[in-house]
TORMI-274303 format. One record per residue (C-alpha): chain; x, y, z; residue in one letter. Coordinates in steps of 0.25 Angstrom, whole numbers. Example, Ala and Ser with C-alpha at 12.3 -4.5 7.8 and 13.67 -1.06 7.14 Angstrom:
<sites>
(A; (49; -18; 31); a)
(A; (55; -4; 29); s)
</sites>
This chain:
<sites>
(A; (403; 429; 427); x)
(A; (401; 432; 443); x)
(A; (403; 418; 447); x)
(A; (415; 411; 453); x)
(A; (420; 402; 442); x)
(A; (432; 394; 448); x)
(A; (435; 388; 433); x)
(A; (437; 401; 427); x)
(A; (447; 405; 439); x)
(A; (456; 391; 436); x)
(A; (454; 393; 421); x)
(A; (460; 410; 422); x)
(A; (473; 403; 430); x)
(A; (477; 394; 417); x)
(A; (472; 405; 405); x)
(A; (485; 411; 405); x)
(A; (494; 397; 402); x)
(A; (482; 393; 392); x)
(A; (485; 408; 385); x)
(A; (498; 405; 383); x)
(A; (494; 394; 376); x)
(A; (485; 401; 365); x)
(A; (493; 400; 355); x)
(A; (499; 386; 357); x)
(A; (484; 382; 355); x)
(A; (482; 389; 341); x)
(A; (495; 383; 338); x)
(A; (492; 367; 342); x)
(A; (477; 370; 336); x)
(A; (473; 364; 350); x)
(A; (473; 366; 366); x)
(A; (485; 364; 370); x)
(A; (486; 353; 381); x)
(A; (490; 362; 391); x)
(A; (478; 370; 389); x)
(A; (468; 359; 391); x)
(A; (476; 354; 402); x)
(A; (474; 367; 411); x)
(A; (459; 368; 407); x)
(A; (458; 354; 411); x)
(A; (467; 357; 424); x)
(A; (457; 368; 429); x)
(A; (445; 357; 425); x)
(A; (437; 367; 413); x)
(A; (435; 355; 406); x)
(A; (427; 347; 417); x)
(A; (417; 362; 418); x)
(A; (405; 356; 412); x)
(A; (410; 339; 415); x)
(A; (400; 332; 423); x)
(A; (402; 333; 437); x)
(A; (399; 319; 439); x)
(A; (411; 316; 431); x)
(A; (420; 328; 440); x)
(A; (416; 338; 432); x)
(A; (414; 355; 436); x)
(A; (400; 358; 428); x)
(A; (403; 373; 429); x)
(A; (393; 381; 424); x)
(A; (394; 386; 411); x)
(A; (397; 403; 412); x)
(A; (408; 396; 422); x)
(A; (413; 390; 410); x)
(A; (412; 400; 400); x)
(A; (419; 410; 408); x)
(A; (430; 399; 407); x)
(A; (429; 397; 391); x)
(A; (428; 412; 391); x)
(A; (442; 415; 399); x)
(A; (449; 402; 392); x)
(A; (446; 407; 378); x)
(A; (453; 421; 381); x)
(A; (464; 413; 384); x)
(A; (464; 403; 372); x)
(A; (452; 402; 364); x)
(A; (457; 387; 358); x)
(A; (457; 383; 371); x)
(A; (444; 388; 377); x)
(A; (438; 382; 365); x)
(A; (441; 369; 364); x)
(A; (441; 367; 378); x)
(A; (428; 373; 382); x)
(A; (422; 363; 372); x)
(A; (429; 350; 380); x)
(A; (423; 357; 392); x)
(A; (407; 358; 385); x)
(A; (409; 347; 381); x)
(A; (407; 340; 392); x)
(A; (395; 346; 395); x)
(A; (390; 340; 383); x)
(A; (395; 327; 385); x)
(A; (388; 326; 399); x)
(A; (375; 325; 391); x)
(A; (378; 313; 384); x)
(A; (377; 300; 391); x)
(A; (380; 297; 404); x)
(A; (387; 285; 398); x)
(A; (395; 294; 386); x)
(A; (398; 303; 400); x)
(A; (405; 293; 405); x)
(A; (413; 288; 396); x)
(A; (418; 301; 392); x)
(A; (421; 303; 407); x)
(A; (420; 293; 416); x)
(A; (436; 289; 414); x)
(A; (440; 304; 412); x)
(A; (434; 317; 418); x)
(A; (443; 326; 411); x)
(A; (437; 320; 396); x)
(A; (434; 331; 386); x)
(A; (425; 330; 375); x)
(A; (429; 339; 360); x)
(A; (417; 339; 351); x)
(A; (413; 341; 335); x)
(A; (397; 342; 338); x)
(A; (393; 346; 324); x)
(A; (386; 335; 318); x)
(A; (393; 329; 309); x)
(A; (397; 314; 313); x)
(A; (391; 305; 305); x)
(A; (387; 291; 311); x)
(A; (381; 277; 310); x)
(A; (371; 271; 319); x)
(A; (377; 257; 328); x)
(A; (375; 250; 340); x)
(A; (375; 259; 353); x)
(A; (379; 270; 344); x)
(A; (384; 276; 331); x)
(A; (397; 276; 323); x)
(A; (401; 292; 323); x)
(A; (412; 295; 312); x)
(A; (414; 310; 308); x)
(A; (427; 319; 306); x)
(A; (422; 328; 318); x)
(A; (426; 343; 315); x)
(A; (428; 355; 327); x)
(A; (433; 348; 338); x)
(A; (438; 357; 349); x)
(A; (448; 353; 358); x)
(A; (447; 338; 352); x)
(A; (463; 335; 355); x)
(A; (458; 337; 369); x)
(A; (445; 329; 372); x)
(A; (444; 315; 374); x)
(A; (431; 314; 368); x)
(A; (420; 320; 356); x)
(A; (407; 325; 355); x)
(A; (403; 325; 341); x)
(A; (390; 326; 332); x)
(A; (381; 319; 322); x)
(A; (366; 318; 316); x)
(A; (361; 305; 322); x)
(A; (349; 300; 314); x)
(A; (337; 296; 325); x)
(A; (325; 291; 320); x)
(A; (326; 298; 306); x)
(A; (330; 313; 313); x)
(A; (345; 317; 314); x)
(A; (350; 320; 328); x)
(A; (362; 328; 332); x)
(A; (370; 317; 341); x)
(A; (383; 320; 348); x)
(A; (393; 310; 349); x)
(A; (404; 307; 360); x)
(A; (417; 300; 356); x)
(A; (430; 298; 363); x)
(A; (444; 303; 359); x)
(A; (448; 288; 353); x)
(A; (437; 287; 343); x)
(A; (441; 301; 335); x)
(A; (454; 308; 327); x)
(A; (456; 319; 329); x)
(A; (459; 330; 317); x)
(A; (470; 340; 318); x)
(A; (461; 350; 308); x)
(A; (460; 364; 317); x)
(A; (467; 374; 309); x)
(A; (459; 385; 312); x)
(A; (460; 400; 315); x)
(A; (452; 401; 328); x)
(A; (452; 393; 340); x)
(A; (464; 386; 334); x)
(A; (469; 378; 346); x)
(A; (455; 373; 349); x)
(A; (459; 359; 342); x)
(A; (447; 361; 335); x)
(A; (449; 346; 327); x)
(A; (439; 336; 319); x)
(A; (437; 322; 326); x)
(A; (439; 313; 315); x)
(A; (427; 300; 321); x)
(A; (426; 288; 313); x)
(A; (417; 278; 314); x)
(A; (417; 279; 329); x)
(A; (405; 272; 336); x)
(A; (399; 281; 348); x)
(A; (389; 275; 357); x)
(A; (376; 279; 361); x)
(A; (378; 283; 373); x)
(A; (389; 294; 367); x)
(A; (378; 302; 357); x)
(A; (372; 312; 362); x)
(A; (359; 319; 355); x)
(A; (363; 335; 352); x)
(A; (347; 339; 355); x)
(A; (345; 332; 366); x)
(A; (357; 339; 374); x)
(A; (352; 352; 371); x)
(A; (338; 348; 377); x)
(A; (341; 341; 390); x)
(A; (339; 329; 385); x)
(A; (356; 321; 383); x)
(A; (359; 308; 387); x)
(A; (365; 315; 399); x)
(A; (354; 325; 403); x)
(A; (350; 323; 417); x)
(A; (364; 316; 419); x)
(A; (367; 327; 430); x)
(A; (355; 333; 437); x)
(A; (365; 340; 447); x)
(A; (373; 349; 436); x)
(A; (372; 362; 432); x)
(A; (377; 361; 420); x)
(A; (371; 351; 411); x)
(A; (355; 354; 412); x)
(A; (359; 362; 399); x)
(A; (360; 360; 383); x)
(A; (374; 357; 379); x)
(A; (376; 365; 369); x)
(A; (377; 379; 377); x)
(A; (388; 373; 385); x)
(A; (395; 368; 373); x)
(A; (395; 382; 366); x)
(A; (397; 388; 378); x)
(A; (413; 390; 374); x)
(A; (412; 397; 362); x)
(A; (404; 410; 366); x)
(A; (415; 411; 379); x)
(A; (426; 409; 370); x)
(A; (421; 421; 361); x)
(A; (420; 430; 374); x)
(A; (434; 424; 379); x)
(A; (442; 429; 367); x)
(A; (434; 441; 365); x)
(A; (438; 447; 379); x)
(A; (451; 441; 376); x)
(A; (453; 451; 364); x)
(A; (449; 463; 373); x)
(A; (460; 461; 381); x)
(A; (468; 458; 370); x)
(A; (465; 471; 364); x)
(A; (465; 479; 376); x)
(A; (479; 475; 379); x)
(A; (484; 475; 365); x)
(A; (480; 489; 362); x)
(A; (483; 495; 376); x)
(A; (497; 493; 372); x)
(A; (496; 496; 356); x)
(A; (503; 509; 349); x)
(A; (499; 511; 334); x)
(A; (512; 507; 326); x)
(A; (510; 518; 318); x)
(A; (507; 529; 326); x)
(A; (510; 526; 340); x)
(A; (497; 528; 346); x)
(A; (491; 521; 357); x)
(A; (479; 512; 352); x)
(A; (473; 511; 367); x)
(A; (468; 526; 364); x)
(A; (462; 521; 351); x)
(A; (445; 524; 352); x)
(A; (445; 513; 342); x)
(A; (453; 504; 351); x)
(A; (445; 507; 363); x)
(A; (432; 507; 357); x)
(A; (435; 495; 350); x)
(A; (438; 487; 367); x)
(A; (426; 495; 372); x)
(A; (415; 488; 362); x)
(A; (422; 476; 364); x)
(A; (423; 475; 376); x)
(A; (409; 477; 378); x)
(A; (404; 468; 369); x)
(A; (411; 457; 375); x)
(A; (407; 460; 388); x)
(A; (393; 459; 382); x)
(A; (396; 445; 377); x)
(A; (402; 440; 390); x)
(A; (389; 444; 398); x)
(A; (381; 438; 386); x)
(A; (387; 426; 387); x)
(A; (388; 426; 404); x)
(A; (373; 428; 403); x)
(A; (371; 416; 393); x)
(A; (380; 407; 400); x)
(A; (373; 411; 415); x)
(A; (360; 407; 409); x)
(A; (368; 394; 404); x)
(A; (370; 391; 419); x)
(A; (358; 397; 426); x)
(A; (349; 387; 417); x)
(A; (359; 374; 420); x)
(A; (356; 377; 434); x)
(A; (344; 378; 435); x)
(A; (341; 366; 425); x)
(A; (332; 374; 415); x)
(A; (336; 369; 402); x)
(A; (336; 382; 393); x)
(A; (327; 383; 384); x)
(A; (328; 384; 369); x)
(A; (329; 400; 368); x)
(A; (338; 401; 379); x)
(A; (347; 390; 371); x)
(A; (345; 399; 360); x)
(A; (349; 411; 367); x)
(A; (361; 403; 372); x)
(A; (367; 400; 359); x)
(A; (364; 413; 354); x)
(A; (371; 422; 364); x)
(A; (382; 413; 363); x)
(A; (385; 420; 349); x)
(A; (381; 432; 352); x)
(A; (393; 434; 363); x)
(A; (401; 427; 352); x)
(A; (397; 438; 341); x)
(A; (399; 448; 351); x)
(A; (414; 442; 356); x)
(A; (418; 441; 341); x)
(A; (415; 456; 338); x)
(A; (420; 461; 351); x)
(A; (433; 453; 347); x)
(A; (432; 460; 332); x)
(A; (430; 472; 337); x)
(A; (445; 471; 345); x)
(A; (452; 464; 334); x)
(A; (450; 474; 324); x)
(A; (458; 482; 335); x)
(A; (470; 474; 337); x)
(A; (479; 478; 327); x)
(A; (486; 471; 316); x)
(A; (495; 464; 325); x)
(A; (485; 454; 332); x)
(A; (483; 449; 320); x)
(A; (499; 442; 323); x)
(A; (495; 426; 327); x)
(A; (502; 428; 337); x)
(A; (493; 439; 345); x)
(A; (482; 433; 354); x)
(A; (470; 445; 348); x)
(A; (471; 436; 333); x)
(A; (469; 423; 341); x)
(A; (455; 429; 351); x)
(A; (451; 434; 339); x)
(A; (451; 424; 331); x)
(A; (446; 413; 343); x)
(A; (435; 423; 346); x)
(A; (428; 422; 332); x)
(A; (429; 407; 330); x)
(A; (417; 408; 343); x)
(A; (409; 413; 333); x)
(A; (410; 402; 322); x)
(A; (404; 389; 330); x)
(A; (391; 386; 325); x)
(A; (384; 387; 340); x)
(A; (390; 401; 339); x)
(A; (387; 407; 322); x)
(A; (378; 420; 326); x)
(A; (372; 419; 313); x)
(A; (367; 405; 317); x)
(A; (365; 409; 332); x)
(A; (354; 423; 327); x)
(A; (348; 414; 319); x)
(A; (344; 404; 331); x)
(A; (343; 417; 341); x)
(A; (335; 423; 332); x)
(A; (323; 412; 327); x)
(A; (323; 408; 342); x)
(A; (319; 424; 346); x)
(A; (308; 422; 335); x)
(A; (302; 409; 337); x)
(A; (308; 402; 326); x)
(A; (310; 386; 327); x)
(A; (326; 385; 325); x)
(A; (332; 382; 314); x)
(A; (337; 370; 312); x)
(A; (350; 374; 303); x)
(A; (355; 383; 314); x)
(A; (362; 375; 323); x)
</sites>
């Protein structure tokens, strides 16, 4: 990116304090506090809050040159708070009502989500009873509120709804044991019986199609004539190009150094160790300006108020995994590379490599799913309903 981006200059001056941290992440399976609290000091989390309520409304490349820095640093971090971040974004199309509770009283009120639809519910008065053991819920030890998902039945047809709920009306699950993204505080919000009222649900449809509770709410923004899912899955392609030019330099610096135990030779001279940095290097460069154009486009249509169209959408969600495949592989490419050492816990290589491929898993970034979707959009197909 060519423009100024003030955000990304406060975020470079606190990386280094949260790369220290890295470790202690993996090891209390969350953010630590002292993470959140410089992010929150530099005011990422306020980058797509209303500016009716304080917020920045940056643009989104802004932001995703953020996410992409932050996960070179720590990818937990940049993962579960990127998602408090979009969050907000999403929440500023539900109702204006729902807005305000969640931050008339407090600007700085983050939202951790479990979207997938899998509440179950019962119609009442004003609202429903939402109960579900909510799974996938970044950063929840650090939100105070939750976006979560459920098939509503509306006149006989079922509906994708989201629901917002605060912090006092969920438990949280201490169950993230995982090998990737390990201190993301990827938990399950255990919800019980919970009523949520009307003006807290959200349709899914209606907020990729301009037509929210909150659509319209602010005219003057450039940030929110937009579906909100592009934003929402805006982290995980950044983080995928934040860890793979992580391990380039990892394994630029590593092998400059490295002698062979065995034989005393310099690995620098290696042709395999060189050809391996050359392709890699290009491929992520390739990604990055991929990405940079997807992203611009992102912007240049919120600007101008053009809601995208259907096939640009398409293309959006596509590229996204694209970059991702080609991240992964330049990362593989470097790995195989590294020596039997980094595969010590305690070398930062094992950790990028691992966070790198966990970009690849969500279900808005499976290629498989995504050339599928490319693919019948290119060919005039109607979409298939059982690809997400």
């Amino acid at each position: 990116m060519t423009q100024s981006n003030p955000m990304l200059d406060s975020l470079q001056e606190i990386l280094p304090r949260i790369a220290e941290n890295a470790d202690l992440a993996e090891e209390l399976r969350q953010m630590p506090q002292e993470n959140v609290d410089l992010l929150k000091g530099i005011r990422l989390h306020h980058a797509f809050l209303p500016k009716a309520y304080g917020g920045l409304e940056i643009s989104l490349p802004e932001f995703a040159d953020c996410i992409v820095a932050l996960s070179g640093a720590c990818c937990s971090t940049a993962w579960a708070f990127s998602l408090l971040c979009t969050h907000n974004h999403q929440l500023a199309m539900f109702s204006k009502e729902c807005q305000d509770e969640v931050w008339g009283d407090n600007i700085d009120a983050t939202a951790c989500s479990s979207i997938a639809p899998l509440g179950r519910y019962e119609e009442t008065e004003g609202g429903v009873r939402f109960t579900g053991n909510m799974s996938w819920s970044s950063g929840s030890d650090h939100a105070e509120w939750a976006i979560v998902g459920f098939n509503r039945t509306v006149d006989g047809e079922k509906v994708y709804c989201f629901a917002a709920i605060p912090r006092a009306d969920y438990e949280i699950i201490d169950d993230w044991y995982a090998m990737a993204v390990k201190g993301s505080g990827t938990k399950t919000l255990k919800i019980e019986d919970v009523f949520v009222p009307e003006h807290r649900i959200s349709v899914a449809k209606d907020m990729m199609e301009g037509r929210s509770k909150g659509f319209g709410l602010y005219p003057d923004s450039k940030i929110f004539y937009t579906p909100y899912r592009p934003y929402f899955a805006s982290g995980f392609a950044a983080m995928a190009l934040g860890t793979a030019e992580r391990m380039l330099t990892i394994y630029r610096e590593y092998n400059a150094k490295r002698i062979r135990a065995y034989t005393g030779a310099e690995v620098k001279v290696s042709i395999p160790m060189i050809t391996r940095l050359a392709e890699s290097t290009h491929q992520v460069d390739a990604a990055r300006a991929y990405l940079e154009k997807t992203w611009e486009e992102h912007r240049d249509h919120s600007e101008r108020h053009e809601y995208p169209s259907k096939e640009t959408l398409t293309y959006w969600r596509t590229n996204q995994a694209y970059a991702i495949k080609m991240c992964n592989e330049a990362t593989d490419r470097l790995w195989k590379g590294l020596g039997a050492s980094n595969w010590m816990l305690a070398r930062e290589g094992q950790r990028v490599w691992r966070d790198n491929h966990i970009t690849a898993a969500h279900a808005y970034t499976d290629y498989d799913v995504c050339t599928q979707i490319l693919g019948r959009e290119l060919m005039g197909l109607a979409p298939d309903p059982g690809l997400l």
